[in-house]
PANUVEX-893700 format. One record per atom (N, C-alpha, C): residue number from 1; atom name; x, y, z. Coordinates in Angstrom, 1 decimal, decimal comma, always signed. Layout:
PT  zami  gunu      c1      c2      c3
PT   NUM    CA       X       Y       Z
...
END
This chain:
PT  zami  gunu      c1      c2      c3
PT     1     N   +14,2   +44,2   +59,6
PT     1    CA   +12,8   +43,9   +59,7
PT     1     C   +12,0   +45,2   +59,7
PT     2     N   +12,5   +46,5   +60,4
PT     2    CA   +12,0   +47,5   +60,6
PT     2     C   +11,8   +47,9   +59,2
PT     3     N   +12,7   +48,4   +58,4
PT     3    CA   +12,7   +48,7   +57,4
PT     3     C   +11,9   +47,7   +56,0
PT     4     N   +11,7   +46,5   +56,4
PT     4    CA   +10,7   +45,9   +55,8
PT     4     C    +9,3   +46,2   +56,2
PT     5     N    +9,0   +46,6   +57,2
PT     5    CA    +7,7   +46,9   +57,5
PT     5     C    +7,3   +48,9   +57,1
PT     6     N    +8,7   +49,2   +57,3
PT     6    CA    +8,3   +50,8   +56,5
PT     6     C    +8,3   +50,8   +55,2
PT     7     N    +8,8   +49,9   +54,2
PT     7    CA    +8,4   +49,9   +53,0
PT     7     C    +7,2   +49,3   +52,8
PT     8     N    +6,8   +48,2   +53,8
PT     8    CA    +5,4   +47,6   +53,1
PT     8     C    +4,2   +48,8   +53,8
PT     9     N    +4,5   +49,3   +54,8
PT     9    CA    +3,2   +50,7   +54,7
PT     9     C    +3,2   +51,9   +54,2
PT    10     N    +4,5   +52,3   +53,2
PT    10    CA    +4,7   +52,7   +52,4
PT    10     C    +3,9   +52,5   +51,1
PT    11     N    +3,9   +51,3   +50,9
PT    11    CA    +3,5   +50,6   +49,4
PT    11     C    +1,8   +50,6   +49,8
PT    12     N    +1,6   +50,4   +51,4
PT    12    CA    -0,1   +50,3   +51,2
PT    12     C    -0,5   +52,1   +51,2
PT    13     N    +0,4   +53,1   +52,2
PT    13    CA    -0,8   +54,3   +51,3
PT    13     C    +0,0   +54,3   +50,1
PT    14     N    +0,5   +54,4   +49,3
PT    14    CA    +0,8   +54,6   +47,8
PT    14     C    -0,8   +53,8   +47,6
PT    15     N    -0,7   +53,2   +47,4
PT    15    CA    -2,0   +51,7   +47,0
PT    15     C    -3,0   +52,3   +47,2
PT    16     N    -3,5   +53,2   +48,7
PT    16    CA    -4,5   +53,4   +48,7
PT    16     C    -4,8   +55,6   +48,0
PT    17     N    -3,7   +55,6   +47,9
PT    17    CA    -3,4   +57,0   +47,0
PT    17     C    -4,2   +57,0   +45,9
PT    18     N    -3,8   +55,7   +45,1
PT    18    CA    -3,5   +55,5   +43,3
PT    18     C    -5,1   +55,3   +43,6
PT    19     N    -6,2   +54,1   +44,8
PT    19    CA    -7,5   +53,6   +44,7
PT    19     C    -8,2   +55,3   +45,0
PT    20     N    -7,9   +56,1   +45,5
PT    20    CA    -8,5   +57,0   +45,7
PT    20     C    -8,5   +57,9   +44,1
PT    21     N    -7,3   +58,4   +43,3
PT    21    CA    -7,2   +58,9   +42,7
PT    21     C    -8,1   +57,9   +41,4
PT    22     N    -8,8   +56,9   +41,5
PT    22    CA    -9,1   +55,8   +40,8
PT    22     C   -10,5   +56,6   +40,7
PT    23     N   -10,8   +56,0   +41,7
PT    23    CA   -12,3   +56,7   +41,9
PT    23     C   -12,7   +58,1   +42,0
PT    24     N   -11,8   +59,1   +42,0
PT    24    CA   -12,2   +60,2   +41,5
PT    24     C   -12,3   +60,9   +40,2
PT    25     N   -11,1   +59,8   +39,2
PT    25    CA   -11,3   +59,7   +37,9
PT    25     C   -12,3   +59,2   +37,4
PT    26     N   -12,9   +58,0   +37,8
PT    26    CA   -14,2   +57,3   +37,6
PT    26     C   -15,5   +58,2   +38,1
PT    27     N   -15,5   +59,4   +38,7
PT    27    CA   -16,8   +60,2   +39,2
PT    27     C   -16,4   +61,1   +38,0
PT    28     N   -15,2   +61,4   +37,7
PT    28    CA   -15,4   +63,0   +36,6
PT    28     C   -15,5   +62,3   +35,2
PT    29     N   -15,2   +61,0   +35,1
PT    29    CA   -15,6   +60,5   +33,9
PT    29     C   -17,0   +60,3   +33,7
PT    30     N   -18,0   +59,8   +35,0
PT    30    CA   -19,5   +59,5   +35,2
PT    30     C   -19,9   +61,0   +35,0
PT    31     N   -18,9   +62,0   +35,2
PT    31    CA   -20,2   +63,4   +34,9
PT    31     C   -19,8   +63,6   +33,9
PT    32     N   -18,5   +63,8   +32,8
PT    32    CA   -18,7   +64,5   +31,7
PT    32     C   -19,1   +63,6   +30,9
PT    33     N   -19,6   +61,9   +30,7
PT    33    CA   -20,5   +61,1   +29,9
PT    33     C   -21,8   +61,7   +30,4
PT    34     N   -22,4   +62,0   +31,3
PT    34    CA   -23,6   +62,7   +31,7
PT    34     C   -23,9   +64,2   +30,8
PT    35     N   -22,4   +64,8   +31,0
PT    35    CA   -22,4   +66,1   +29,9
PT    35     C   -22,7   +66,4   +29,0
PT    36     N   -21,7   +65,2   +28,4
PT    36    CA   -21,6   +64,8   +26,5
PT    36     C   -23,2   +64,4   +26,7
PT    37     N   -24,0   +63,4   +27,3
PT    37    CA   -25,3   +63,5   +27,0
PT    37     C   -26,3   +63,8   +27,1
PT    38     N   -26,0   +64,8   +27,8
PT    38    CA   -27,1   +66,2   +27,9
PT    38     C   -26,9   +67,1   +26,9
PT    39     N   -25,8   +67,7   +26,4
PT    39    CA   -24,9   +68,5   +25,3
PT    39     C   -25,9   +67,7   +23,5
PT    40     N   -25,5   +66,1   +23,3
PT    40    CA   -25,7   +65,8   +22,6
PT    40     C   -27,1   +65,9   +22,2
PT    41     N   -28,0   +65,8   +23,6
PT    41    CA   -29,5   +65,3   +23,5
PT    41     C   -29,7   +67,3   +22,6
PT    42     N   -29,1   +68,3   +23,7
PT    42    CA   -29,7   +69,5   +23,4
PT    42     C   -29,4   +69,6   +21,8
PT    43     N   -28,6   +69,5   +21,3
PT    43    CA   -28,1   +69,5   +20,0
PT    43     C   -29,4   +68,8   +19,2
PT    44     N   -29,6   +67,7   +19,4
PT    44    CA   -30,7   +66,8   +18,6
PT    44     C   -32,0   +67,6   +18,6
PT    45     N   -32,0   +68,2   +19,6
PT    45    CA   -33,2   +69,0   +19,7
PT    45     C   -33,1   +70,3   +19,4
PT    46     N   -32,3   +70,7   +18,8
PT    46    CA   -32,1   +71,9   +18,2
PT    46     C   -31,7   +71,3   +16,0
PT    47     N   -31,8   +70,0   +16,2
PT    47    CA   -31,2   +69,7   +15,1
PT    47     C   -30,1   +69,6   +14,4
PT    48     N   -29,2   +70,0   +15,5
PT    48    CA   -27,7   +70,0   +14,4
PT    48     C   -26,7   +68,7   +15,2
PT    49     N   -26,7   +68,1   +14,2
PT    49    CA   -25,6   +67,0   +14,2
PT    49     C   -24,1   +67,5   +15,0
PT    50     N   -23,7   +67,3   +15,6
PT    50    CA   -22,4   +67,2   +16,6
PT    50     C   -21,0   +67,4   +15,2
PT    51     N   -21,4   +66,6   +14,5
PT    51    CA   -20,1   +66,9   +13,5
PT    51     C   -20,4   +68,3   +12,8
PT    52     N   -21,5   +68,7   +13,1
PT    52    CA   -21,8   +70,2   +11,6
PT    52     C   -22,1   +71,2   +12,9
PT    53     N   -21,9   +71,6   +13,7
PT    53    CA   -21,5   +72,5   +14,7
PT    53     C   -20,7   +73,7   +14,6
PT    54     N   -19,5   +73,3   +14,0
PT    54    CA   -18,7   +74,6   +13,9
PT    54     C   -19,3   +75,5   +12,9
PT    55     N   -20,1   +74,5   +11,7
PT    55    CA   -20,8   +74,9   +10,0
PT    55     C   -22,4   +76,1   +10,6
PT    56     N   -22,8   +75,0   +11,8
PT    56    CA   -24,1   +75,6   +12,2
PT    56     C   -23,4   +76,9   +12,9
PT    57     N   -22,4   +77,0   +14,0
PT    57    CA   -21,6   +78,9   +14,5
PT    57     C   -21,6   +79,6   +13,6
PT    58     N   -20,9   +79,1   +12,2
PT    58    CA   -20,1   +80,0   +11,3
PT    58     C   -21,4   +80,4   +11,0
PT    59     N   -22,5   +80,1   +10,4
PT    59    CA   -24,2   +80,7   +10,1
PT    59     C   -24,5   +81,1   +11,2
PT    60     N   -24,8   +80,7   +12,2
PT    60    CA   -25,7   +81,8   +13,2
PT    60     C   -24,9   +83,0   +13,2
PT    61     N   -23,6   +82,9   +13,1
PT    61    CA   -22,8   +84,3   +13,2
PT    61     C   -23,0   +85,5   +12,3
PT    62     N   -22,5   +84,8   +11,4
PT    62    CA   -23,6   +85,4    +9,7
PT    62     C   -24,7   +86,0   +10,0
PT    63     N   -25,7   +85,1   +10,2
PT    63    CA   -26,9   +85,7   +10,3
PT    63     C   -27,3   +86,5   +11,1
PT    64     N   -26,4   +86,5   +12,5
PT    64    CA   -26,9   +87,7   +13,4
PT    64     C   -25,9   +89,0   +13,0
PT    65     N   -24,8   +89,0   +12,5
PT    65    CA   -24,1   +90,0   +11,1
PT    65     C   -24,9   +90,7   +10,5
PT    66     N   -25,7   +89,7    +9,6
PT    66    CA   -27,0   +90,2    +8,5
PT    66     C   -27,8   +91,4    +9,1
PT    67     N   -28,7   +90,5   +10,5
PT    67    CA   -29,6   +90,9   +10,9
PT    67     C   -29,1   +92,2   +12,0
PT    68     N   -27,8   +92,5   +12,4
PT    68    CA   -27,5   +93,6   +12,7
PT    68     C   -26,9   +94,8   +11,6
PT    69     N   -26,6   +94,3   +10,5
PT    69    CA   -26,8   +95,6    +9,5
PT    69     C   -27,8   +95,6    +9,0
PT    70     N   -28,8   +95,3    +9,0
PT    70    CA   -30,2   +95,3    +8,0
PT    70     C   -30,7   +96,4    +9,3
PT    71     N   -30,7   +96,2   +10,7
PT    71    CA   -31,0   +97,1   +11,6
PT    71     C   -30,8   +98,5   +11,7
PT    72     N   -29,3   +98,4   +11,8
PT    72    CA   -28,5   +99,4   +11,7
PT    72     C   -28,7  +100,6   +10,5
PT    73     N   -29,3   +99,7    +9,1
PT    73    CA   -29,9  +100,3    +8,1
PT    73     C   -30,9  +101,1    +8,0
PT    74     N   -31,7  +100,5    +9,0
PT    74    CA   -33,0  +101,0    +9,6
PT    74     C   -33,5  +102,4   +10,1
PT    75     N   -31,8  +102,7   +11,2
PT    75    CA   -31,8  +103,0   +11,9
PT    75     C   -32,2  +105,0   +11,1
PT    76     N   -32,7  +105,9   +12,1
PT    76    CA   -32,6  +107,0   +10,9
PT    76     C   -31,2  +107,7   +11,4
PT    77     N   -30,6  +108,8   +10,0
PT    77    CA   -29,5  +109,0   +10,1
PT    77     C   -28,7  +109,8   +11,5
PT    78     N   -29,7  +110,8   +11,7
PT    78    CA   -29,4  +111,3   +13,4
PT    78     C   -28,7  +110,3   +14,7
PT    79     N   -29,4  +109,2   +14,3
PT    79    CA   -29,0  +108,4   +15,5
PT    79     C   -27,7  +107,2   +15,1
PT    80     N   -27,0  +107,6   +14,2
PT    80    CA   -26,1  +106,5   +13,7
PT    80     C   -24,5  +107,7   +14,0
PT    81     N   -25,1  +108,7   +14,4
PT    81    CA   -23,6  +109,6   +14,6
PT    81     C   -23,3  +109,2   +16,2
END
């Protein structure tokens, strides 16, 4: 009987382990759907689609490329040694 009663308060904290680990999955799931829609909203409002993201990096990178040799061009020759 002893040993029936240490497996069944065994099985209740396991039980209340798994309900704990339940709802802590269920809070970090509630924040990064909060994330994803803050992330997506900022995106909209910057205009770039979530699928064309890596397309929009690969150009801003470029362009700030560009616009740091076009500077650098600028620059006069004294100060480029």
């Amino acid at each position: 009987m002893q040993q029936l009663e240490e497996r069944m308060k065994e099985m209740k904290q396991k039980l209340e382990k798994a309900k704990n680990m339940r709802y802590k999955a269920e809070a970090r799931l509630e924040t990064l759907e909060r994330e994803e829609k803050q992330i997506l909203q900022e995106l909209a409002e910057l205009d770039v689609e979530p699928d064309q993201l890596e397309e929009e990096i690969k150009r801003l990178e470029k362009q700030i490329a560009e616009e740091m040799e076009r500077i650098w061009s600028l620059l006069p020759a004294e100060l480029k040694k």
